[in-house]
C-alpha positions in Angstrom: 102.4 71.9 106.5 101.5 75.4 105.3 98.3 75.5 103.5 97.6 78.3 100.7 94.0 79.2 100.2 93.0 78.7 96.6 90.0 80.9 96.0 91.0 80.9 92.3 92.2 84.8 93.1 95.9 84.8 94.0 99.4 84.2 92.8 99.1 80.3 94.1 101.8 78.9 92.7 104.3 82.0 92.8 103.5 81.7 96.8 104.2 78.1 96.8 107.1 78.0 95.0 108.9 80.7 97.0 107.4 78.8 100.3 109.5 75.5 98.6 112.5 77.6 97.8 112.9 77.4 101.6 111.9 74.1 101.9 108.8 74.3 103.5 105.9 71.4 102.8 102.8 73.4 101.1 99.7 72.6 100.1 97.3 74.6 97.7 93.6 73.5 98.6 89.9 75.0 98.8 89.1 71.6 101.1 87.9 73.1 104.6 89.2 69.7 105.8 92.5 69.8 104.7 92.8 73.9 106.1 91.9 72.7 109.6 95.2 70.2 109.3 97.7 72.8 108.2 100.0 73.9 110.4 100.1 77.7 109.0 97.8 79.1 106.5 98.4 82.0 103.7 95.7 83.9 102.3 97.0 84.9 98.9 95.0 87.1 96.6 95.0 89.6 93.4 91.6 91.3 91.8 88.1 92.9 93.5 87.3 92.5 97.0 83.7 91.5 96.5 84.9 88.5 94.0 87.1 87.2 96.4 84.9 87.3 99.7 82.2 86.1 97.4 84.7 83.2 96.4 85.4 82.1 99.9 82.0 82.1 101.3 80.7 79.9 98.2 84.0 77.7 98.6 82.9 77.6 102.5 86.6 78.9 103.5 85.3 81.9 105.4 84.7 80.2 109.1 87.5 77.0 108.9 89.8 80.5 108.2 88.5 81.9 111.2 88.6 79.0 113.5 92.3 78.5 112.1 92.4 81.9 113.2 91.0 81.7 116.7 92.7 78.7 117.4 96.1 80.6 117.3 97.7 79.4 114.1 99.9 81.6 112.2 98.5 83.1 109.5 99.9 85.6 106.8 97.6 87.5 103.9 99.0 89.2 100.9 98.1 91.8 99.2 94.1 91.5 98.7 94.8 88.6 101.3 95.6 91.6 104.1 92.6 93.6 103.1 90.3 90.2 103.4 91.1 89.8 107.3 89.3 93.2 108.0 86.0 93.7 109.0 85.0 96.0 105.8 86.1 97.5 102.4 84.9 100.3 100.3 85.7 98.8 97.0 83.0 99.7 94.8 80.6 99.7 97.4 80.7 98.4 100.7 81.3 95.0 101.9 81.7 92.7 105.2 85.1 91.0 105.1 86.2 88.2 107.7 86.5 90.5 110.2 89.3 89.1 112.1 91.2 92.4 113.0 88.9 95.8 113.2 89.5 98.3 110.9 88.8 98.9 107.4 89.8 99.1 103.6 89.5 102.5 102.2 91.0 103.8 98.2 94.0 106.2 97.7 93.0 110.0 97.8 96.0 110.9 96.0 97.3 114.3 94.0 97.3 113.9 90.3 101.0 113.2 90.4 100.6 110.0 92.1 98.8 107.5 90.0 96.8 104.8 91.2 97.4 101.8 91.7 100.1 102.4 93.5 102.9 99.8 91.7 106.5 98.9 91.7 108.8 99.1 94.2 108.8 101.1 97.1 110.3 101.5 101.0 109.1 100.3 104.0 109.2 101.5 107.7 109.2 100.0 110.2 107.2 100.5 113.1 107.3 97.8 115.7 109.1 95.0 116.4 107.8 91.6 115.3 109.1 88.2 114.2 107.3 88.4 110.5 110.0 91.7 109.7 112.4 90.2 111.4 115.7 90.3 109.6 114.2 93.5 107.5 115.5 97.1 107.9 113.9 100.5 107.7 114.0 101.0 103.7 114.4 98.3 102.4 111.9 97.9 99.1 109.8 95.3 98.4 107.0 95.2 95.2 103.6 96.4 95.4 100.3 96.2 93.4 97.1 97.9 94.9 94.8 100.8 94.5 93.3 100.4 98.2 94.5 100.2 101.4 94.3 98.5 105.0 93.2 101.3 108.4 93.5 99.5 111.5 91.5 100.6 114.2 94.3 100.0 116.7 98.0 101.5 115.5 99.3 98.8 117.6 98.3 96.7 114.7 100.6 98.6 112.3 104.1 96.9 112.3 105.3 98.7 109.0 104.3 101.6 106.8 105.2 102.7 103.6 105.0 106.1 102.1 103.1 107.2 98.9 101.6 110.4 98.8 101.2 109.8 102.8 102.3 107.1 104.8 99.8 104.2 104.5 99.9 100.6 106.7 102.1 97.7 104.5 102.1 95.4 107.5 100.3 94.3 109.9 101.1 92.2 112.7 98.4 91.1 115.6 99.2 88.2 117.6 99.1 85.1 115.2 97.9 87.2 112.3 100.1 88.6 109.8 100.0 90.5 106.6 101.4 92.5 104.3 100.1 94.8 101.1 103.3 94.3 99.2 104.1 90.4 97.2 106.6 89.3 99.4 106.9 86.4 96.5 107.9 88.8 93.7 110.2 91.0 96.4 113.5 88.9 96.0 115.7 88.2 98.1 114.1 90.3 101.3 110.9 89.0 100.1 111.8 85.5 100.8 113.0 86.2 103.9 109.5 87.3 105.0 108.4 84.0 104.2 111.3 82.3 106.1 110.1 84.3 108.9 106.6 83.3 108.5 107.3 79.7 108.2 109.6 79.8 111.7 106.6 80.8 113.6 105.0 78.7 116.0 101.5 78.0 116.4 
């Protein structure tokens, strides 16, 4: 069972649904019980990083996340999901996230040519091998929707990169956690086969 964490701040059902698509069993739940069955967990999420970290520790997600974590289950954030597993963001201030791959979440310094958020579609490269791009070749597109951005302290971390204004990290890939800055739910048909990926991991 793939549980997806419901922190009232994601694209829920639009993850589940495209999860279903490929026949997977799912579960949307903020029950720390019911997390510490699933087989794989997703981290969703859409809005302010301080909401959503505040969210999880009132919810009492934030350590049965990072046990899921330490025990070696597969685990993918999306979008303000990926920005959540680091250890800090500078959105509007500065704040501790779950800290469960070292690096941080910094703003686009763009030209005024560039507007911000970054949104729509754009390419990806990739940059190492690993089973969640699987399947997915150097610029193909997939749909993004963010104004901030994930550094990883360790470019090993880095499985993919995407360019806009200068290359920035769109996946990241450390043993049994994945993520990606781009909605692999609203990216189609290459989109889904992210997820197909995802769900063909072992934990």
């Amino acid at each position: 069972m793939i549980a997806i964490v419901d922190y009232q701040m994601g694209n829920l059902r639009n993850v589940q649904k495209a999860l279903e698509r490929l026949g997977q069993t799912t579960l949307i739940t903020d029950d720390p019980a019911r997390l510490a069955e699933a087989d794989k967990i997703v981290l969703p999420g859409v809005g302010a990083f301080e909401d959503a970290i505040g969210e999880l520790k009132r919810r009492n997600l934030v350590e049965p996340i990072r046990s899921a974590a330490e025990k070696g289950l597969p685990l993918l954030g999306i979008c303000l999901g990926m920005q959540l597993l680091f250890e800090k963001s500078f959105e509007d201030g500065e704040h501790d996230g779950l800290g469960l791959i070292k690096g941080q979440v910094v703003k686009f310094d763009l030209p005024g040519e560039y507007k911000v958020p970054h949104m729509g579609w754009n390419q990806l490269a990739v940059r190492k091998s690993t089973p969640l791009v699987e399947g997915i070749s150097d610029g193909t597109h997939f749909y993004f929707v963010h104004s901030y951005f994930v550094v990883p302290d360790d470019p090993q971390d880095v499985a993919c990169t995407t360019d806009y204004g200068a290359p920035f990290c769109s996946v990241v890939a450390r043993d049994n956690l994945f993520a990606t800055q781009f909605h692999p739910e609203k990216s189609q048909e290459f989109g889904q086969q992210i997820l197909r990926n995802f769900a063909q991991l072992c934990g």
